[in-house]
mmCIF file of the N, C-alpha and C atoms, coordinates in Angstrom:
data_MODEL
# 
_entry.id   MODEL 
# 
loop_
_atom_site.group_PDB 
_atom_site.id 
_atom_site.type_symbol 
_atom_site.label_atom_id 
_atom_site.label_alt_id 
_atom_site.label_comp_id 
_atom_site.label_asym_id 
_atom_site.label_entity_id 
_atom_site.label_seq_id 
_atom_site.pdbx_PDB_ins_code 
_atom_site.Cartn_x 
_atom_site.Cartn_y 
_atom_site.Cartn_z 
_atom_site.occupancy 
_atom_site.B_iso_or_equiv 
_atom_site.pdbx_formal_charge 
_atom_site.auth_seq_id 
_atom_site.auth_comp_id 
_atom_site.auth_asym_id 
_atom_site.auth_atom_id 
_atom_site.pdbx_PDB_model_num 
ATOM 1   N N  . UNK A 1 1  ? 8.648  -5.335  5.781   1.00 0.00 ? 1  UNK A N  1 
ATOM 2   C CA . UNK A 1 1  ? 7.209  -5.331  5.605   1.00 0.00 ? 1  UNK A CA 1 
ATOM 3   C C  . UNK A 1 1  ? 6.850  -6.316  4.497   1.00 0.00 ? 1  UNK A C  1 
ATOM 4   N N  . UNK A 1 2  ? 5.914  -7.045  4.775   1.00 0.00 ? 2  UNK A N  1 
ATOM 5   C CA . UNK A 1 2  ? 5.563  -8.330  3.957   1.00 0.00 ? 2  UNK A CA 1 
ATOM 6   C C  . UNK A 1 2  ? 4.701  -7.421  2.840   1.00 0.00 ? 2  UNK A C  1 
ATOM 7   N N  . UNK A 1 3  ? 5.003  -7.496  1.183   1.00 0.00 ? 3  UNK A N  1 
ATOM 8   C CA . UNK A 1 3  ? 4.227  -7.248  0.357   1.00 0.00 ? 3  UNK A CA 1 
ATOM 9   C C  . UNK A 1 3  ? 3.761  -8.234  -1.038  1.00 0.00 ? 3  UNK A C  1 
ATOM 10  N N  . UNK A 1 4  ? 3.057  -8.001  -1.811  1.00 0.00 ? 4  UNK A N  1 
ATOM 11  C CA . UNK A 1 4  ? 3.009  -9.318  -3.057  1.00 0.00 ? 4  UNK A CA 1 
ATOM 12  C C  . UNK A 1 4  ? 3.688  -8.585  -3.820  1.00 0.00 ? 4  UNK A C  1 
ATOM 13  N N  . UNK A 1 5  ? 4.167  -7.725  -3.730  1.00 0.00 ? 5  UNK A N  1 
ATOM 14  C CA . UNK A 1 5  ? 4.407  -7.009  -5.232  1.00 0.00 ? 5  UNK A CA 1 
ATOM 15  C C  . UNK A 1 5  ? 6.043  -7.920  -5.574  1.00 0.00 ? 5  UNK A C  1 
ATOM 16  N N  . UNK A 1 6  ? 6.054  -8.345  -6.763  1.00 0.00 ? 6  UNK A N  1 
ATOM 17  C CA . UNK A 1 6  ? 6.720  -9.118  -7.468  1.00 0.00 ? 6  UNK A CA 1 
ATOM 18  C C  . UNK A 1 6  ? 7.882  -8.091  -8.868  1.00 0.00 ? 6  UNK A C  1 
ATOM 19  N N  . UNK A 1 7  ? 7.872  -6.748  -8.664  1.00 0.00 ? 7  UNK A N  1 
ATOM 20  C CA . UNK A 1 7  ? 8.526  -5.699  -9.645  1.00 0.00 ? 7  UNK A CA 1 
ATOM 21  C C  . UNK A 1 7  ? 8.083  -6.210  -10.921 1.00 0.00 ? 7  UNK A C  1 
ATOM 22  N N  . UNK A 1 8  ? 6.840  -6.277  -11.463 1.00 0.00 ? 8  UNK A N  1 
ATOM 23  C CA . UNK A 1 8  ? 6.007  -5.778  -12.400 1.00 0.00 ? 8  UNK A CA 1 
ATOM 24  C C  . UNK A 1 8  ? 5.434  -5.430  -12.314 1.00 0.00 ? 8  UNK A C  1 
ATOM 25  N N  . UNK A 1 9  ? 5.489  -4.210  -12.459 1.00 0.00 ? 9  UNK A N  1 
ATOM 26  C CA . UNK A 1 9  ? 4.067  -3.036  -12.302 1.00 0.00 ? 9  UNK A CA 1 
ATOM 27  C C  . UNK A 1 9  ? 3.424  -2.194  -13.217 1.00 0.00 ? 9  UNK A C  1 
ATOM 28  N N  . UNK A 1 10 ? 2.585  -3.091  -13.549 1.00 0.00 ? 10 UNK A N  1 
ATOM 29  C CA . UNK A 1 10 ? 1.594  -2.570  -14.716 1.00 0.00 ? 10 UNK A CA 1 
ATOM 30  C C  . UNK A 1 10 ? 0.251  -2.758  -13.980 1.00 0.00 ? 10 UNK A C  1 
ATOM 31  N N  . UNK A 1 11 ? -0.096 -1.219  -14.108 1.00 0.00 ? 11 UNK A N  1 
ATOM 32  C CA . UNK A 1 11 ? -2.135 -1.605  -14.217 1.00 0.00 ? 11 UNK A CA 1 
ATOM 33  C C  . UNK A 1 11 ? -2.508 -1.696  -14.951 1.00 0.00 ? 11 UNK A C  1 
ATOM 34  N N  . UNK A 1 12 ? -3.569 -2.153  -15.335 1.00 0.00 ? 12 UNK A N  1 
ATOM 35  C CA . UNK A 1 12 ? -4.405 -2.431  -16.636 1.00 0.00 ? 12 UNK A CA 1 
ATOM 36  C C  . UNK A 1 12 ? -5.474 -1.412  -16.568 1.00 0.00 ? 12 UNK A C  1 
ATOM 37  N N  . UNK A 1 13 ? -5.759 -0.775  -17.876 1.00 0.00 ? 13 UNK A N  1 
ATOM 38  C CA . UNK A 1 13 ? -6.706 -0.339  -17.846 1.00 0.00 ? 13 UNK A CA 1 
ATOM 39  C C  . UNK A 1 13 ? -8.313 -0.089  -17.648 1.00 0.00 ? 13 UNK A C  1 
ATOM 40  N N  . UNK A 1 14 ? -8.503 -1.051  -17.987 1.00 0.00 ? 14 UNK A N  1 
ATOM 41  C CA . UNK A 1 14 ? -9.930 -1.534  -18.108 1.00 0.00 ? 14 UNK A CA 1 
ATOM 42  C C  . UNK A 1 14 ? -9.885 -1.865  -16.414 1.00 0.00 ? 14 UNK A C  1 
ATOM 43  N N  . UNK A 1 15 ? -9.156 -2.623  -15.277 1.00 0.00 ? 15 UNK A N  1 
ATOM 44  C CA . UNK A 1 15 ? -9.251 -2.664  -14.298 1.00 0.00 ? 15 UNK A CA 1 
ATOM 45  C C  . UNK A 1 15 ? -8.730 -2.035  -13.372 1.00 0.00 ? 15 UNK A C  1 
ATOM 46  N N  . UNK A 1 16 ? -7.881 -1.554  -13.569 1.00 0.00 ? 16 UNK A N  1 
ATOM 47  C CA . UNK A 1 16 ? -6.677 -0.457  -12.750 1.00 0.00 ? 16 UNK A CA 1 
ATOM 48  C C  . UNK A 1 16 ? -6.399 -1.924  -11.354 1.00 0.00 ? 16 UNK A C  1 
ATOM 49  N N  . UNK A 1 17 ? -5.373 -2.632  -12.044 1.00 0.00 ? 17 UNK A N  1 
ATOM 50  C CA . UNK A 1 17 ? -5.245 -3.800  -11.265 1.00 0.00 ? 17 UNK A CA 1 
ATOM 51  C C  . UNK A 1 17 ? -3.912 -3.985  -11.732 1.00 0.00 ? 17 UNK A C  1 
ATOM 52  N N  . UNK A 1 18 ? -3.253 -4.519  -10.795 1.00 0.00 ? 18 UNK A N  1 
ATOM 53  C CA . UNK A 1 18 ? -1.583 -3.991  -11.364 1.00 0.00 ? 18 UNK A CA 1 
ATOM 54  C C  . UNK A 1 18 ? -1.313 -6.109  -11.754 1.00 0.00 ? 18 UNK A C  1 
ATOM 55  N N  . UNK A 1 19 ? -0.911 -6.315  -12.764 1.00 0.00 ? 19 UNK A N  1 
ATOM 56  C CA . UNK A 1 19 ? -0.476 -7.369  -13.371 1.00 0.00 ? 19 UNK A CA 1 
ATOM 57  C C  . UNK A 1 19 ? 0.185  -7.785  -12.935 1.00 0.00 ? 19 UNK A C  1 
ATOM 58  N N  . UNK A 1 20 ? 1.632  -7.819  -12.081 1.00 0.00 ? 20 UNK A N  1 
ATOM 59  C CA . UNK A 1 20 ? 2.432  -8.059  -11.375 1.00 0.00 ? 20 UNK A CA 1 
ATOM 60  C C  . UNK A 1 20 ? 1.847  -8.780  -9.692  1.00 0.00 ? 20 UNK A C  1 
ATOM 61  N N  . UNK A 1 21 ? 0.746  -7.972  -9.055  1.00 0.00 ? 21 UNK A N  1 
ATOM 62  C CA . UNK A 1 21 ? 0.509  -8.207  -7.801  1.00 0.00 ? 21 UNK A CA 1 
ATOM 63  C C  . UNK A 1 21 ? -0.322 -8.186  -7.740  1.00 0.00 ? 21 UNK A C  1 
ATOM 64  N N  . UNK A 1 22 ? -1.303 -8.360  -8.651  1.00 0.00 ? 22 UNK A N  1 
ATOM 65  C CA . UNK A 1 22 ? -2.946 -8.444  -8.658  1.00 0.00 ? 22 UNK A CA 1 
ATOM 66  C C  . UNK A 1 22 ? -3.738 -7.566  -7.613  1.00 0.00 ? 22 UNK A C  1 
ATOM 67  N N  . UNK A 1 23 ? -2.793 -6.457  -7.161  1.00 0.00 ? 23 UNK A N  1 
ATOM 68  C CA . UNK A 1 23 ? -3.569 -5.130  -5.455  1.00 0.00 ? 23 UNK A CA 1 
ATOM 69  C C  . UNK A 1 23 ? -4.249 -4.447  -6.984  1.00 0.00 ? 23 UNK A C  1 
ATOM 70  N N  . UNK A 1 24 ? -4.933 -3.254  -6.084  1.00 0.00 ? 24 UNK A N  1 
ATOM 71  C CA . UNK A 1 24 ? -6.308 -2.088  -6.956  1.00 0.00 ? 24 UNK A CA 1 
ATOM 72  C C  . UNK A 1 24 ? -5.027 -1.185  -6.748  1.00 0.00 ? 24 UNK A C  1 
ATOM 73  N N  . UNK A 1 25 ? -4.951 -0.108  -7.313  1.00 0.00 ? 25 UNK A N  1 
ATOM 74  C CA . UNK A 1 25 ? -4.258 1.222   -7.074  1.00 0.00 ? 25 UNK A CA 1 
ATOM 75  C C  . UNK A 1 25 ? -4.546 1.753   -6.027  1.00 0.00 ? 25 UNK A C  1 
ATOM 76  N N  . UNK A 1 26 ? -5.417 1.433   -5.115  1.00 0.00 ? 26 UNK A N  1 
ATOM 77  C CA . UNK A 1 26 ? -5.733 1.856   -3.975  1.00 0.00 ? 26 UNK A CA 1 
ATOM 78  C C  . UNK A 1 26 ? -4.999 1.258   -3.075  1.00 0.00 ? 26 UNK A C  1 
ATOM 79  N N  . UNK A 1 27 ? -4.916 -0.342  -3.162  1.00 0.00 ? 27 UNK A N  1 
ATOM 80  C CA . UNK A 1 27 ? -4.185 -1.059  -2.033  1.00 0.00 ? 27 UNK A CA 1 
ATOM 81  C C  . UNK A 1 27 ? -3.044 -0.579  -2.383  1.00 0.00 ? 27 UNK A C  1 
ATOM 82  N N  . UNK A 1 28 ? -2.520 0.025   -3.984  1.00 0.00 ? 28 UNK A N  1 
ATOM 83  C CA . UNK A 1 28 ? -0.894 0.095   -3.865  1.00 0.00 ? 28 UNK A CA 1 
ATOM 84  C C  . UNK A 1 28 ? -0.751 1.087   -2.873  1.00 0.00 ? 28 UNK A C  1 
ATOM 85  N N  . UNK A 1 29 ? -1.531 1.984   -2.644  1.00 0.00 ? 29 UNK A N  1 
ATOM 86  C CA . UNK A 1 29 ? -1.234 3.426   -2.590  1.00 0.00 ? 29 UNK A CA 1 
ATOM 87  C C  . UNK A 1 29 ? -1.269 3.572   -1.676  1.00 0.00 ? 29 UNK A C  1 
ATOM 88  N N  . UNK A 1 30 ? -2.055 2.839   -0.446  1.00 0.00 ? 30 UNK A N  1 
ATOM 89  C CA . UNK A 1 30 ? -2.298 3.046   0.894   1.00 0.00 ? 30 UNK A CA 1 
ATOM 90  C C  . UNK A 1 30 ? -0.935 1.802   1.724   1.00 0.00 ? 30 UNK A C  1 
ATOM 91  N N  . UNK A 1 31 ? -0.902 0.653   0.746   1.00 0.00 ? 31 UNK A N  1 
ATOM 92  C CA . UNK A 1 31 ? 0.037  -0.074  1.502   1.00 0.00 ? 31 UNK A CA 1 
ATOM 93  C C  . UNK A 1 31 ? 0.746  0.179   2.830   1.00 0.00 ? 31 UNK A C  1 
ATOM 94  N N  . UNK A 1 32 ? 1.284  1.041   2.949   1.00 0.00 ? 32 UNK A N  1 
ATOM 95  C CA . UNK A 1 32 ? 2.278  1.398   3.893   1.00 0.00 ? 32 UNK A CA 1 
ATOM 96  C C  . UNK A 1 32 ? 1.548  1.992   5.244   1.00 0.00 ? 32 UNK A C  1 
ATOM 97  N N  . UNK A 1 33 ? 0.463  2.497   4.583   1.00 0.00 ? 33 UNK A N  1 
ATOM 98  C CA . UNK A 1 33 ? -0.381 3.020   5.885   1.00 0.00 ? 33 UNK A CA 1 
ATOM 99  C C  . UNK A 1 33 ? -0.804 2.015   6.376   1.00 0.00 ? 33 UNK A C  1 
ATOM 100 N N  . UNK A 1 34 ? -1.866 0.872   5.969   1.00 0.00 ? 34 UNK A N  1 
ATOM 101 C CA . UNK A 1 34 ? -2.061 -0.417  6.187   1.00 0.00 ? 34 UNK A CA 1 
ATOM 102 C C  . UNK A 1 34 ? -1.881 -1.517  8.122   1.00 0.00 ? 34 UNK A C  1 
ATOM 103 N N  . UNK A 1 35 ? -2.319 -1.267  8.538   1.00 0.00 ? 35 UNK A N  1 
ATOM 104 C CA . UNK A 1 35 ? -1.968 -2.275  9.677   1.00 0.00 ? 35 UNK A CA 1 
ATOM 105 C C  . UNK A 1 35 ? -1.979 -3.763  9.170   1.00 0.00 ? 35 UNK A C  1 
ATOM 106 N N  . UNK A 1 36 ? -0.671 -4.560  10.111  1.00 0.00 ? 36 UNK A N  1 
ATOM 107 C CA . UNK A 1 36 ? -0.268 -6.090  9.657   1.00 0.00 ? 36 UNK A CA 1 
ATOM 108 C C  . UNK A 1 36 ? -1.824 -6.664  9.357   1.00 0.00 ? 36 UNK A C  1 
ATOM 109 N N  . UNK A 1 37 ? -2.718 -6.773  9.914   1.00 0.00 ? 37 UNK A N  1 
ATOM 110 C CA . UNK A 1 37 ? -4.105 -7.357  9.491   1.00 0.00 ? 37 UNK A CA 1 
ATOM 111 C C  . UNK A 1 37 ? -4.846 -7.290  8.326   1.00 0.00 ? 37 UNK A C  1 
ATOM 112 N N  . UNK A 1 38 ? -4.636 -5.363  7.816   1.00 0.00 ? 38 UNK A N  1 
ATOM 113 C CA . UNK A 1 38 ? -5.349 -5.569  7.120   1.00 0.00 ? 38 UNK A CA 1 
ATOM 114 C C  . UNK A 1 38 ? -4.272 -6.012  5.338   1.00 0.00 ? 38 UNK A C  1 
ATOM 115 N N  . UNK A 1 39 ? -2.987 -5.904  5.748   1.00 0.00 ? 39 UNK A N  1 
ATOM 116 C CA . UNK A 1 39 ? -2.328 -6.447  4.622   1.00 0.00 ? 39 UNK A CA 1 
ATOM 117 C C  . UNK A 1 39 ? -2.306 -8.394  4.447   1.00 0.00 ? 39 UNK A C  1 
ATOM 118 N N  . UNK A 1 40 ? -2.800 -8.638  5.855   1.00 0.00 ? 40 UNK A N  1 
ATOM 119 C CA . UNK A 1 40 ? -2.825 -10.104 5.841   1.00 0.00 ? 40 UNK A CA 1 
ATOM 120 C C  . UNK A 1 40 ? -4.247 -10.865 4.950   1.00 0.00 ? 40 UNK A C  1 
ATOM 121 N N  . UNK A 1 41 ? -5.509 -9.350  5.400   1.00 0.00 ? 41 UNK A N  1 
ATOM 122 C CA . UNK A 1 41 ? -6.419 -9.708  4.461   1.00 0.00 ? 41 UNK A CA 1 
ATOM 123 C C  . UNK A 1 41 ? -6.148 -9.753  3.030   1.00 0.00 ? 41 UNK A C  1 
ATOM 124 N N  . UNK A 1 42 ? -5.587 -8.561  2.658   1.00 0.00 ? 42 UNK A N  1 
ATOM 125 C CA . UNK A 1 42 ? -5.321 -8.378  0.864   1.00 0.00 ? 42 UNK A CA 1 
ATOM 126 C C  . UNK A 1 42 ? -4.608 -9.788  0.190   1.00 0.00 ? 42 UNK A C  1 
ATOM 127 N N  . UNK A 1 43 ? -2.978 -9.985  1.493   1.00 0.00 ? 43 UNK A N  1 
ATOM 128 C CA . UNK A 1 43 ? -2.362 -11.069 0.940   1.00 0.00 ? 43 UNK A CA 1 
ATOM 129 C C  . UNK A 1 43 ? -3.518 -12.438 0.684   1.00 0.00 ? 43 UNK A C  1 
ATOM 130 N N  . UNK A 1 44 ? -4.295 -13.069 1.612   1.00 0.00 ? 44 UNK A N  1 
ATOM 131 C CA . UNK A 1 44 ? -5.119 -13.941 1.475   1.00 0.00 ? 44 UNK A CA 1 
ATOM 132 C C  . UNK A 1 44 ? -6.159 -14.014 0.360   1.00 0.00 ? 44 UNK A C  1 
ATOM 133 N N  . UNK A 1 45 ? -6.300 -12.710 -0.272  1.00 0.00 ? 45 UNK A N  1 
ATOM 134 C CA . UNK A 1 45 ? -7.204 -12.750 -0.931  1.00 0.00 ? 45 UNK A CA 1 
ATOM 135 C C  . UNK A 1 45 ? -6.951 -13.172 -2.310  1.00 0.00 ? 45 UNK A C  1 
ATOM 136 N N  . UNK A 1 46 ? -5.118 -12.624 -2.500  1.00 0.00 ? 46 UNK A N  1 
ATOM 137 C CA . UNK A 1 46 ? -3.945 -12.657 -3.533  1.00 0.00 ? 46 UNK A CA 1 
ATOM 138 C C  . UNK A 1 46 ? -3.512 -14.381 -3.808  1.00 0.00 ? 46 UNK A C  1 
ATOM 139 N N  . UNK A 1 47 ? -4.083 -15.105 -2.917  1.00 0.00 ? 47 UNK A N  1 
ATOM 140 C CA . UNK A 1 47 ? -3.431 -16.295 -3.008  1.00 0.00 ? 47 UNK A CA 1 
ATOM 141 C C  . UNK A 1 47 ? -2.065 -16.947 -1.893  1.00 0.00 ? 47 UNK A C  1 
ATOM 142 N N  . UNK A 1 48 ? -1.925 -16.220 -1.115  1.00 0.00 ? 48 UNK A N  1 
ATOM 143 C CA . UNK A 1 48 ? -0.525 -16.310 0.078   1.00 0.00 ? 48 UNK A CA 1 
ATOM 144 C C  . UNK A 1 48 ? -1.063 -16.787 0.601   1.00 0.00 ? 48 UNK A C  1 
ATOM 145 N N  . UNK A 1 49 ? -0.659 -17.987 0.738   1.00 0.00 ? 49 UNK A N  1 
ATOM 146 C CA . UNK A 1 49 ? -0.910 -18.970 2.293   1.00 0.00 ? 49 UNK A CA 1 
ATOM 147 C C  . UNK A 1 49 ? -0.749 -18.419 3.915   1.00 0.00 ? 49 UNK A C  1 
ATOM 148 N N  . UNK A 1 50 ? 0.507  -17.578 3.702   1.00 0.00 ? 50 UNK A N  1 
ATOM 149 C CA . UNK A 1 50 ? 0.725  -17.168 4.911   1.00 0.00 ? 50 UNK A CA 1 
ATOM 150 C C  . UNK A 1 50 ? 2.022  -16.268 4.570   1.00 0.00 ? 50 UNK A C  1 
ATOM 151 N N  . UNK A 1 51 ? 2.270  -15.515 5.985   1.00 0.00 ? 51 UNK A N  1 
ATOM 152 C CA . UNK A 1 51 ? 3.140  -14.534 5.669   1.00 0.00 ? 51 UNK A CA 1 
ATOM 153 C C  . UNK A 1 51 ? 4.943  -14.995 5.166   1.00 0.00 ? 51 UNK A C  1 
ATOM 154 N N  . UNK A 1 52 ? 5.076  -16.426 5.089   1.00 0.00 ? 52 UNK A N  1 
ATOM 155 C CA . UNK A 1 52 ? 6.545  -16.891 5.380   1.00 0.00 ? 52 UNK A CA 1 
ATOM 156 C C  . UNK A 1 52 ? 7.107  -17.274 3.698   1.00 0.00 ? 52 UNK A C  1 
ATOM 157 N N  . UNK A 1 53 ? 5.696  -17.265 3.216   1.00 0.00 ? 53 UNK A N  1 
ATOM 158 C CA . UNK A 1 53 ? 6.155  -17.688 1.658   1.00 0.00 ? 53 UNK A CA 1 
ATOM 159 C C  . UNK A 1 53 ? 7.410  -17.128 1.210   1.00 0.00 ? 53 UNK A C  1 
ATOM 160 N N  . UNK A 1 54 ? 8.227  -17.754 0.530   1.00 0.00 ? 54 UNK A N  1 
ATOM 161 C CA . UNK A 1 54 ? 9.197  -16.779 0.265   1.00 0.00 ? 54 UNK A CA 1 
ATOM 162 C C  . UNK A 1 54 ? 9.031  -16.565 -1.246  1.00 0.00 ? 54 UNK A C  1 
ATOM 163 N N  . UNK A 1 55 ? 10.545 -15.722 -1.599  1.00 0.00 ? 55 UNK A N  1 
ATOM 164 C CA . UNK A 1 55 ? 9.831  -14.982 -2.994  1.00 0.00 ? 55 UNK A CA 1 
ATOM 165 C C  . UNK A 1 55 ? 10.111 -15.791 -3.775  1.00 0.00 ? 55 UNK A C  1 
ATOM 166 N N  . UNK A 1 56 ? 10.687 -16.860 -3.948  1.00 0.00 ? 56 UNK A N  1 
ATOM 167 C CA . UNK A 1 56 ? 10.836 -18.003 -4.940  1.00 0.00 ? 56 UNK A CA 1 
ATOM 168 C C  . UNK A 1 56 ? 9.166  -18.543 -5.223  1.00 0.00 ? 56 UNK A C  1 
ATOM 169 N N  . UNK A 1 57 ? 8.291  -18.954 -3.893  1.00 0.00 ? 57 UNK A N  1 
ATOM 170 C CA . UNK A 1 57 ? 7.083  -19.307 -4.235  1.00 0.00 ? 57 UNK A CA 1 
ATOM 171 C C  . UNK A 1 57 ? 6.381  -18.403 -4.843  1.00 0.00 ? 57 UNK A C  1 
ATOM 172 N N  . UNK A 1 58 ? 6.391  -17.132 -4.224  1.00 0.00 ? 58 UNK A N  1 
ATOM 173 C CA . UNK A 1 58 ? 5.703  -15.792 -4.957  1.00 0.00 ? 58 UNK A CA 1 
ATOM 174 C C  . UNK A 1 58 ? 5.702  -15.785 -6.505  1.00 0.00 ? 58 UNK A C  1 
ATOM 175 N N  . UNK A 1 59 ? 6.958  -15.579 -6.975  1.00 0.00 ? 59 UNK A N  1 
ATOM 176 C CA . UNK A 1 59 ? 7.183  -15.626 -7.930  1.00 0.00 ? 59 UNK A CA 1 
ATOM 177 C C  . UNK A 1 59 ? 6.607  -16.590 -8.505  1.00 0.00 ? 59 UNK A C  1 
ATOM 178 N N  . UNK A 1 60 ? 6.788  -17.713 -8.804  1.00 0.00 ? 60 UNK A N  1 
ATOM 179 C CA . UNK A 1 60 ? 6.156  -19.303 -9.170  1.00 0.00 ? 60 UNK A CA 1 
ATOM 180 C C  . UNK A 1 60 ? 4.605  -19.076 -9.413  1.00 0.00 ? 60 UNK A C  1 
ATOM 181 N N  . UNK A 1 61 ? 3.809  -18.078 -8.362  1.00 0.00 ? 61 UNK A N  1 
ATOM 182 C CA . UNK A 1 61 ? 2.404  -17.576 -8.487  1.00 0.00 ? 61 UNK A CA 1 
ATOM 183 C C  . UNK A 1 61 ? 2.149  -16.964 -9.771  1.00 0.00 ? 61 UNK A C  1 
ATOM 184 N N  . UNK A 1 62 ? 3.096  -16.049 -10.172 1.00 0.00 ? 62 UNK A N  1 
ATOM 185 C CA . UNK A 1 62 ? 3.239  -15.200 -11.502 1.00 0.00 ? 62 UNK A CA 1 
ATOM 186 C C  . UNK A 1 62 ? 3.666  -16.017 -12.620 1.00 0.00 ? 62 UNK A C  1 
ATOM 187 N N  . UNK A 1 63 ? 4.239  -17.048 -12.441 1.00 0.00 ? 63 UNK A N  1 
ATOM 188 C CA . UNK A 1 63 ? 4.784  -17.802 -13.617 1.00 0.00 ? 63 UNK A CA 1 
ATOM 189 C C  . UNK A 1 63 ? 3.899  -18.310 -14.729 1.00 0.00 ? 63 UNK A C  1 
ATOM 190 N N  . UNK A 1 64 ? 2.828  -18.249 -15.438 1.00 0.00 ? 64 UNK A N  1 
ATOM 191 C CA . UNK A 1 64 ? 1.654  -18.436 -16.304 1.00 0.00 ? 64 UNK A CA 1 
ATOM 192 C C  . UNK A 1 64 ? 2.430  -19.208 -17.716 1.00 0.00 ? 64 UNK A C  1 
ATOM 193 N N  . UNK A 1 65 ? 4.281  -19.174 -18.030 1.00 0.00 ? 65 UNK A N  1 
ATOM 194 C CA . UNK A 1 65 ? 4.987  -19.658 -19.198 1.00 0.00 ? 65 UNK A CA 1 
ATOM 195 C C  . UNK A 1 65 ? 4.809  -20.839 -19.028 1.00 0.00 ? 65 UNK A C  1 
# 
């Protein structure tokens, strides 16, 4: 199953937005329930070009050093 989450998982408070994968606690939470579409919306919204990225690029997204 295609996800952004990158294993940093912190929400922030002030947004309840997880730092690692930029989803709401809601998208974390429902993820799995999710049909391929509507995770294709979230990914697009996250910055994923498309579903093939691999996690080297992913990662590279998070890289801000």
């Amino acid at each position: 199953m295609i996800t952004p989450c990158v294993a940093i998982c912190q929400l922030t408070q002030a947004t309840n937005i997880c730092k690692g994968c930029g989803r709401t606690r809601e998208e974390i939470d429902k993820w799995e329930t999710y049909t391929y579409y509507e995770r294709m919306i979230v990914m697009r919204r996250l910055g994923y070009a498309n579903e093939r990225m691999g996690r080297a690029e992913r990662m590279r997204r998070y890289d801000h050093g």
